[in-house]
N, C-alpha and C positions, 0 to 999 in steps of 0.2 A: 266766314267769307266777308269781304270789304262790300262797305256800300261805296257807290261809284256815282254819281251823278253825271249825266249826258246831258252834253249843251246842246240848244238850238239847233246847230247848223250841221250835228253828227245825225241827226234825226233826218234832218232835210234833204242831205244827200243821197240817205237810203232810196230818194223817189227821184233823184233826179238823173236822169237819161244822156245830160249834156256831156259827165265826166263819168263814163263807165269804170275807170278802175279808181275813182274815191267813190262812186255805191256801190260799189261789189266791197269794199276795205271799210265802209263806214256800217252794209249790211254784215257783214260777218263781226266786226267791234260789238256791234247790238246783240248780236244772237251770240256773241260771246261772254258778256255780261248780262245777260239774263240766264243764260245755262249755267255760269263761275260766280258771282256776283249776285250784289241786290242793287237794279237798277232806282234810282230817284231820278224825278225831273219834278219841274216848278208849275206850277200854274200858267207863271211867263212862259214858259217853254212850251209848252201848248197852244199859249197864245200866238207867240212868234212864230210856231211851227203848222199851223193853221193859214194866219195870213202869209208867209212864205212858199208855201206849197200850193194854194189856193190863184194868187195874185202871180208869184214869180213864175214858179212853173205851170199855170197853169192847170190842176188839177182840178177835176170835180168833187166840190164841196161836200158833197153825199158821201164819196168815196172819204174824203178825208174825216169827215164823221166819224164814219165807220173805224179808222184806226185810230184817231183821236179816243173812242169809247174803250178800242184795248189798252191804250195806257191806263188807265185803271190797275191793271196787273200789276204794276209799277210804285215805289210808295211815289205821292204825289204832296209837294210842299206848298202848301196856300201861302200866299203874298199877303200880310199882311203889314200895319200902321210898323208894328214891331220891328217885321224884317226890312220893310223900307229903311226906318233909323240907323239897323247895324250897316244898310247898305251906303247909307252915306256916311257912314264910320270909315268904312272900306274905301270908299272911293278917296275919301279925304286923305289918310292918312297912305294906301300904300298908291296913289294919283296912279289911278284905272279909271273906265268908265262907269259912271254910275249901272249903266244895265250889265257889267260883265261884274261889278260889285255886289249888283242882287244876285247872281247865281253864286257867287261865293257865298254869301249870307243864308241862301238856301240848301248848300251845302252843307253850311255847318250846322244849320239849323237841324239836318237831318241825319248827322253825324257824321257823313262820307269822309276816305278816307282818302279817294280822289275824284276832280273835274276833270272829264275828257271833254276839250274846248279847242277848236284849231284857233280860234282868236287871243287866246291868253298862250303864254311864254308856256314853254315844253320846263317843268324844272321848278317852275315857280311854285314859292311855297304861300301861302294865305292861311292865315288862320289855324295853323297843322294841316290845311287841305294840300295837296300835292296837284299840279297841272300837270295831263299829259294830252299830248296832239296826236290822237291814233294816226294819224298821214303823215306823219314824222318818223325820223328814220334810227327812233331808238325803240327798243322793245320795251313793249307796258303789259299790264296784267299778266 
């Protein structure tokens, strides 16, 4: 089974209320790739998905605790001095943004075979990693 890494914002919409049919398509992506898959996500992605859910939608911090503690289940890729360097590797040479260049870095770092990112290109390829935009209208996984 591929490891898959989940950005940020596929995370975030599973709580958010405003677009019912991308969390109902972003919740079934998740509960896809944890049933088919070995989900990864980053330390960043915790992070961002914390303050995003916390601040934008407004949830309670407690509550988000609480699922922030089940990604645990999850392999989880620490940020470190390292991965920062490949990430301005990334950014420099394929000119992304340094923070969509750390999740490439974290990807590769944890061998994934693909990013599911709505902010990176449906196709693109980084590192051997493959982007795919679950809310995009080609079939993934």
């Amino acid at each position: 089974m591929p490891k898959v890494f989940i950005d940020t914002n596929i995370l975030v919409y599973t709580m958010d209320n405003k677009d019912l049919g991308k969390q109902l398509l972003a919740r079934q992506t998740i509960n896809t790739i944890v049933n088919n898959h070995f989900p990864v996500i980053s330390t960043q992605v915790i992070q961002e998905f914390y303050v995003a859910t916390t601040l934008k939608l407004k949830a309670n911090p407690m509550i988000i605790k609480s699922i922030v503690h089940n990604f645990r289940n999850m392999e989880v890729v620490d940020n470190d001095i390292g991965l920062t360097e490949q990430a301005i590797d990334i950014s420099v040479m394929s000119k992304i943004s340094f923070w969509d260049s750390l999740i490439i870095a974290a990807a590769e770092k944890a061998s994934c075979e693909f990013v599911l990112s709505e902010y990176l290109n449906t196709g693109q390829v980084f590192r051997g990693i493959k982007v795919i935009n679950p809310f995009g209208d080609i079939p993934w996984l």
